[in-house]
ZADO-1210 file (C-alpha; in nm, 4 decimals, padded with zeros to 6 digits):
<atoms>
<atom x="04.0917" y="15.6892" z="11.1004" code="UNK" pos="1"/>
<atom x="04.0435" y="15.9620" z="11.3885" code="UNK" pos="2"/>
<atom x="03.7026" y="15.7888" z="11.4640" code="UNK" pos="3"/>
<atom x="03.9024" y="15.4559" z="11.5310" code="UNK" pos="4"/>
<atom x="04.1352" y="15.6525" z="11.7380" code="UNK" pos="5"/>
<atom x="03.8596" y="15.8193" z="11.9301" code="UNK" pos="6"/>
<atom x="03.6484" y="15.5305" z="11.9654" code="UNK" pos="7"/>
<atom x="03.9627" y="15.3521" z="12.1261" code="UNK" pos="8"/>
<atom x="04.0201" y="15.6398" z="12.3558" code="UNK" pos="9"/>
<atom x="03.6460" y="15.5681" z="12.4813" code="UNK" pos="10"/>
<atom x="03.6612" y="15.1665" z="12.5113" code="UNK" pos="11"/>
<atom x="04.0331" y="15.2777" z="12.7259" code="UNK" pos="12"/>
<atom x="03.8575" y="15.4755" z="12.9033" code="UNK" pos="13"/>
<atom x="03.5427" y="15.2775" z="13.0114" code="UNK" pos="14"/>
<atom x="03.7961" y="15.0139" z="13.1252" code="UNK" pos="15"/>
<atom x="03.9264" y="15.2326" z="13.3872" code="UNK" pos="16"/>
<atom x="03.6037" y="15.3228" z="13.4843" code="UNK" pos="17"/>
<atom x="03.4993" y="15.0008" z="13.5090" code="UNK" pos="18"/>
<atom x="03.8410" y="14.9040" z="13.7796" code="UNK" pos="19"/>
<atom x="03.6975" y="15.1790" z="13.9725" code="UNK" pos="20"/>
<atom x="03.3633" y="15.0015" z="14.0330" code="UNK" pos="21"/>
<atom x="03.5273" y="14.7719" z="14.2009" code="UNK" pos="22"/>
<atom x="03.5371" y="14.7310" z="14.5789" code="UNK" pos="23"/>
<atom x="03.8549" y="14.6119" z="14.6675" code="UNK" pos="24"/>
<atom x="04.1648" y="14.6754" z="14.4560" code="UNK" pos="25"/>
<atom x="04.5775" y="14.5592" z="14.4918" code="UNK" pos="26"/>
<atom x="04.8030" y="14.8481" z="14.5516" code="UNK" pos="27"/>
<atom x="05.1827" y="14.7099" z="14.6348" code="UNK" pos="28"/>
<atom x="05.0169" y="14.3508" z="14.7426" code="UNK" pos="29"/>
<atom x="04.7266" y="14.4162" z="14.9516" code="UNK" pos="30"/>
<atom x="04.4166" y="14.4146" z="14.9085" code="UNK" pos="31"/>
<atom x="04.2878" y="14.7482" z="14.9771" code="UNK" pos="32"/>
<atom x="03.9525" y="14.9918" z="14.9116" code="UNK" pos="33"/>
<atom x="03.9816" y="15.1167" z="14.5901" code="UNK" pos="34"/>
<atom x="03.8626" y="15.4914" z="14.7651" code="UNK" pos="35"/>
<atom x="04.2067" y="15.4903" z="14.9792" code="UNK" pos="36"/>
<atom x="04.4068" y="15.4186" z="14.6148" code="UNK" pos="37"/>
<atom x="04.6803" y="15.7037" z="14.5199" code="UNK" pos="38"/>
<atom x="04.4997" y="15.9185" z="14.3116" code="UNK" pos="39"/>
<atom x="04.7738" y="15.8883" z="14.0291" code="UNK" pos="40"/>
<atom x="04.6688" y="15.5595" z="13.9801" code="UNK" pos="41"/>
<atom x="04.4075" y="15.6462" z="13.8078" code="UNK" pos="42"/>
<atom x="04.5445" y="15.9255" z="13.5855" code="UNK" pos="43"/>
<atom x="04.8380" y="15.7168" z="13.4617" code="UNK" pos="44"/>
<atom x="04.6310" y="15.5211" z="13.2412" code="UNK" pos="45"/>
<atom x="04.4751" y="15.8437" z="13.0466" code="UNK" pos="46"/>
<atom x="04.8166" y="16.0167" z="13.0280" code="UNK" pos="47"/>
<atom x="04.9399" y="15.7023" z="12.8962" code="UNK" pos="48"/>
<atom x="04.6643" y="15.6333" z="12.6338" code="UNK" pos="49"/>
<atom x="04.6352" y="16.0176" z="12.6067" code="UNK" pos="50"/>
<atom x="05.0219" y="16.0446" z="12.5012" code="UNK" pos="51"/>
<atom x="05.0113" y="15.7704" z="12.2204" code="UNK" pos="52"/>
<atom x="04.6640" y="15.9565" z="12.0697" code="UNK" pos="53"/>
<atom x="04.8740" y="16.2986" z="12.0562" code="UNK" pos="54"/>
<atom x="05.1954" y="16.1011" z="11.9537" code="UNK" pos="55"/>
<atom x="04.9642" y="15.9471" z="11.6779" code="UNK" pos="56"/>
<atom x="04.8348" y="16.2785" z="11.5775" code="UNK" pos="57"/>
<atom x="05.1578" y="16.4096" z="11.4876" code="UNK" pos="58"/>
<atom x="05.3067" y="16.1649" z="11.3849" code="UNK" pos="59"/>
<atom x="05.0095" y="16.1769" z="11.0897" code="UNK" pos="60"/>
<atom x="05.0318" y="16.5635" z="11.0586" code="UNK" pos="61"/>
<atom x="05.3917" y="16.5465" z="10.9533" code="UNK" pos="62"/>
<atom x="05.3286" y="16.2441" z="10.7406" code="UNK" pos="63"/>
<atom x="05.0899" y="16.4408" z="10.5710" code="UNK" pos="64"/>
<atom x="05.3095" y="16.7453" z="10.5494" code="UNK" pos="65"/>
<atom x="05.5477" y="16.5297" z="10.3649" code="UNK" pos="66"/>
<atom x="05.3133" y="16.3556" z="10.0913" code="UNK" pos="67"/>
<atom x="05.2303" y="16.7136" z="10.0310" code="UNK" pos="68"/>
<atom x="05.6283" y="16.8310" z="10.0085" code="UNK" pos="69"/>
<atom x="05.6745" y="16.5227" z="09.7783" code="UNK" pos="70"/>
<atom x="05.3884" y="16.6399" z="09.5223" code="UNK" pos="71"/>
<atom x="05.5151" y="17.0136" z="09.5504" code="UNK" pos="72"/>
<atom x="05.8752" y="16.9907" z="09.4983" code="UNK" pos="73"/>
<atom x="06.0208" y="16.6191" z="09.4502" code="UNK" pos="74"/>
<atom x="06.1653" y="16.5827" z="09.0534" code="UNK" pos="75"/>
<atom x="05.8874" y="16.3628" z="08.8297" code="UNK" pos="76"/>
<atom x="06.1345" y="16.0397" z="08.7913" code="UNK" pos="77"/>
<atom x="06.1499" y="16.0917" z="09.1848" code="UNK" pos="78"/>
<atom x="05.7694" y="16.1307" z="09.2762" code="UNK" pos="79"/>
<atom x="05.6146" y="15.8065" z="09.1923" code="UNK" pos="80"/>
<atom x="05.8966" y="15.6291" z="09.4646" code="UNK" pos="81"/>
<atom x="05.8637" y="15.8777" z="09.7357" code="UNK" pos="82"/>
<atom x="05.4516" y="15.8863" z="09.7322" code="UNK" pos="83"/>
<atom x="05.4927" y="15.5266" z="09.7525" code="UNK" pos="84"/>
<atom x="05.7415" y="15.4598" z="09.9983" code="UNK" pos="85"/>
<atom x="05.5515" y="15.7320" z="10.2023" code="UNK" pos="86"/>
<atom x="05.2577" y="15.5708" z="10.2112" code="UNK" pos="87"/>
<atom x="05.3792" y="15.2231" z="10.2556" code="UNK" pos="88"/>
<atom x="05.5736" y="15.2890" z="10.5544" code="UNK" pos="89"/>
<atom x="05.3753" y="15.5697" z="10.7165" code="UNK" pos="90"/>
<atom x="05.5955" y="15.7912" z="10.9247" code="UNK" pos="91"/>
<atom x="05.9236" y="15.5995" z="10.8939" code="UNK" pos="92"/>
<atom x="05.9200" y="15.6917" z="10.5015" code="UNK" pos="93"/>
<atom x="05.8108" y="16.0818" z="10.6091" code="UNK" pos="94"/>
<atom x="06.0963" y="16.0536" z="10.8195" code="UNK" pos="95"/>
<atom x="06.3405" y="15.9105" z="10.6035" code="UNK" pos="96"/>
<atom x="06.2060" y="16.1514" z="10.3235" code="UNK" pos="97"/>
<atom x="06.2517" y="16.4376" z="10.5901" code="UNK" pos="98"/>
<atom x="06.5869" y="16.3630" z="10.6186" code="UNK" pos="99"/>
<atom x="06.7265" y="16.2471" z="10.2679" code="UNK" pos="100"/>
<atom x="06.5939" y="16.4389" z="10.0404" code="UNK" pos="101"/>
<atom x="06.3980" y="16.7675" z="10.2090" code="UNK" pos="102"/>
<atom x="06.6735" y="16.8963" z="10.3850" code="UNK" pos="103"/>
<atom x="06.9069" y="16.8934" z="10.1460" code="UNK" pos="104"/>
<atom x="06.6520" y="17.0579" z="09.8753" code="UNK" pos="105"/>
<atom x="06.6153" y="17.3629" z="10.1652" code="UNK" pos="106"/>
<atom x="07.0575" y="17.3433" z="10.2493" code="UNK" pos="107"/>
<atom x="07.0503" y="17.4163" z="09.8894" code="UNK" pos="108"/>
<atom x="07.2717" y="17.1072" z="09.7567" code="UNK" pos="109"/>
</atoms>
């Protein structure tokens, strides 16, 4: 999975390379050097792409953390759903999980 991610990151990242090659790029509707572009131009892309790898990080750290929560504390008749709905649904079932059913264990209801 993380080499898909990275190997993404890389193809992203070789297309923006490859728009700087060029010699005359569009900025607001003319045709300009691509040397006299704004600078942020060229970062926006990377944040961008950069920000959805993090984001996509996380988001499969927590939905880890939560498979792992389910196997510690979830009741037997319970487990078998939550592993499944956790791993069907990715990090819309952590979430859901997060919020049903682990914060109420640790409210103590």
């Amino acid at each position: 999975m993380i080499k898909r991610e990275w190997m993404f990151l890389f193809v992203m990242l070789f297309l923006v390379s490859g728009v700087l090659a060029e010699t005359a790029c569009t900025y607001m509707g003319e045709d300009i050097p691509c040397d006299e572009m704004p600078k942020w131009v060229w970062i926006m892309p990377v944040l961008i792409f950069g920000g959805i790898f993090i984001f996509g990080i996380l988001f499969s750290i927590f939905w880890i953390w939560m498979l792992v929560d389910v196997v510690k504390y979830c009741d037997e008749k319970d487990k078998m759903l939550w592993v499944l709905i956790i791993v069907f649904t990715h990090w819309i079932g952590a979430l859901i999980y997060f919020f049903v059913v682990r914060r109420k264990r640790l409210n103590g209801e």
